[in-house]
C-alpha positions in Angstrom: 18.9 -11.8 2.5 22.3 -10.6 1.6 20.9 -8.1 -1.1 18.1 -7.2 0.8 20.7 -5.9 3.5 23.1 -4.1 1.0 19.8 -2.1 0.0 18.4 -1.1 3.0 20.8 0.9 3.9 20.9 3.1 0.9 19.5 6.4 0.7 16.2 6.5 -1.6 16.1 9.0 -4.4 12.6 10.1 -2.8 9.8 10.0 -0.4 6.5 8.5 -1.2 3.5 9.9 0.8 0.0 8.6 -0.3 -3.4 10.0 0.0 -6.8 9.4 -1.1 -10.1 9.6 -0.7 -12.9 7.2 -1.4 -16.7 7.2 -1.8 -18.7 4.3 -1.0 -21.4 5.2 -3.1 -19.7 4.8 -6.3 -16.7 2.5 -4.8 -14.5 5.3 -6.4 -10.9 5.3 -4.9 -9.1 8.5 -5.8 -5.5 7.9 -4.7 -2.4 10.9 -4.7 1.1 10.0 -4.6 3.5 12.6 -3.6 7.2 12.2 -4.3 9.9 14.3 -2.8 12.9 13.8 -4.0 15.9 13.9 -1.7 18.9 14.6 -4.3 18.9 15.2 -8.0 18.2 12.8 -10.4 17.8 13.0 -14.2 16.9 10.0 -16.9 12.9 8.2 -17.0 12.0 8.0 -13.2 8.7 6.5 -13.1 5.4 6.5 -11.3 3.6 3.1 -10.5 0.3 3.1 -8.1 -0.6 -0.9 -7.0 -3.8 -1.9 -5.3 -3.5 -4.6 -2.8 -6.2 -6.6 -0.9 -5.9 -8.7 2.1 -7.9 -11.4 2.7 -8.8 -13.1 -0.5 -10.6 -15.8 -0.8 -12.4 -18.4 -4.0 -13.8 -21.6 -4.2 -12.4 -22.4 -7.7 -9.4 -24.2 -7.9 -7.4 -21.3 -9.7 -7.4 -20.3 -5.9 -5.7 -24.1 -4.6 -2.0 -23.5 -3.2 0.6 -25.1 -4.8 2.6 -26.8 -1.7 6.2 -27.6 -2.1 6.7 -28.3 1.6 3.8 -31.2 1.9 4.7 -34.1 3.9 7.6 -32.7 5.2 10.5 -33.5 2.7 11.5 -30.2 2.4 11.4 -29.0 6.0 9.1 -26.8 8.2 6.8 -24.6 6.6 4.8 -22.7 9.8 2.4 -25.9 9.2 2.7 -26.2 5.4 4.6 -29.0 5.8 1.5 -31.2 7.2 -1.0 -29.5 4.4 -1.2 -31.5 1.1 -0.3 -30.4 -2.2 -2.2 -28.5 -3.8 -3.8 -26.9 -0.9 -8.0 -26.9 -1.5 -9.2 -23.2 -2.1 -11.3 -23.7 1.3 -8.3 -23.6 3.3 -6.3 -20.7 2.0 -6.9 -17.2 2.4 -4.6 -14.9 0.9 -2.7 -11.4 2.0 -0.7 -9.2 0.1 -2.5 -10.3 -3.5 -1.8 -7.7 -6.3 -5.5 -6.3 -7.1 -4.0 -3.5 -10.4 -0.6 -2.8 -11.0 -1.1 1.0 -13.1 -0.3 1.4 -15.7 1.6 -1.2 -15.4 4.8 -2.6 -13.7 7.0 -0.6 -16.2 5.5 2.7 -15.0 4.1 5.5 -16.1 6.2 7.2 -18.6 7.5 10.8 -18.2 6.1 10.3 -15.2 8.4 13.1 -14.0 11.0 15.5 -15.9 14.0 14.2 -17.6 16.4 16.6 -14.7 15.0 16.9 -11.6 16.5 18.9 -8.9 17.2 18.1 -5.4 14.3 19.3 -3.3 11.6 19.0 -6.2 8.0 17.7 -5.2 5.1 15.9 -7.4 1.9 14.5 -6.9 0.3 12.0 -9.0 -3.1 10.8 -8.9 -5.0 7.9 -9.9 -8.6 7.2 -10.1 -9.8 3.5 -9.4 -13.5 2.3 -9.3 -12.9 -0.7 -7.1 -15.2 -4.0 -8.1 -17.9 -5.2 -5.7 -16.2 -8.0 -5.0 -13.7 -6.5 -3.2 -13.5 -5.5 0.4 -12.4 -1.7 0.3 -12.1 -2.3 4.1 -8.9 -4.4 2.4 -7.0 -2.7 0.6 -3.9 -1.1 0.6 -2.2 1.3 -1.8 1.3 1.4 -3.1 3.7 4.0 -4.4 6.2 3.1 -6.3 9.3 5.0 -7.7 10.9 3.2 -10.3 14.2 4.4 -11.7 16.0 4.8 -14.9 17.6 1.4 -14.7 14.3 -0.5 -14.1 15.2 -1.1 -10.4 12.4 0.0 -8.1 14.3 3.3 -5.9 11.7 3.3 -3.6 8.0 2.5 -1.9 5.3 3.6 0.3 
């Protein structure tokens, strides 16, 4: 919590707004990120675009829930605690999960250029064809801005 409250407070480098269009037809998801960047910056600032999808479900067991709070010995869990451990696939439906991280958590290199003044605007876009098996009504997109240092400046 306490690093999470000495970061929110700082000013981002840049703005993220995303578009996109999509067409059902071919399940093709063309997403734009545009960064505006709020003061200069120079070194490898990067680009990263991440798919998520709400509502996951599976039957296998790769999709069980590992439980550390089962049976209580580790507290209250908003129910977890009475659930066993692993939790069966047929009770667990997942938010949030990661669907494609391009091109890849790293970021896409010279993504933007090496000084970049305050004031200075880029789009980026990325082209998905989304699988049928999942729910475009789902999912969300992410900009991220990742700077020099590997620390992730900013989302959207």
């Amino acid at each position: 919590e306490q690093s999470f409250l000495q970061r929110v407070v700082l000013a981002p480098t840049a703005f993220i707004d995303n578009g996109a269009t999509y067409n059902s037809t071919t399940r093709e998801l063309k997403v734009s990120l545009t960064y505006d960047f709020q003061t200069a910056a120079s070194g490898s600032w990067r680009s990263i675009c991440v798919l998520t999808e709400d509502g996951v479900t599976g039957t296998t067991g790769q999709y069980n829930q590992q439980n550390a709070y089962a049976g209580g010995g580790s507290g209250v869990m908003g129910g977890y605690e009475l659930l066993p451990n692993p939790v069966p696939a047929s009770q667990m439906v997942y938010d949030h999960v990661a669907r494609t991280i391009v091109p890849s958590f790293t970021g896409m290199v010279n993504s933007f250029p090496t000084s970049i003044a305050n004031g200075f605007q880029q789009t980026i876009c990325y082209t998905f064809t989304l699988p049928a098996s999942w729910d475009e009504s789902k999912i969300h997109i992410i900009g991220l801005l990742r700077a020099p240092n590997g620390s992730m400046d900013n989302a959207s």
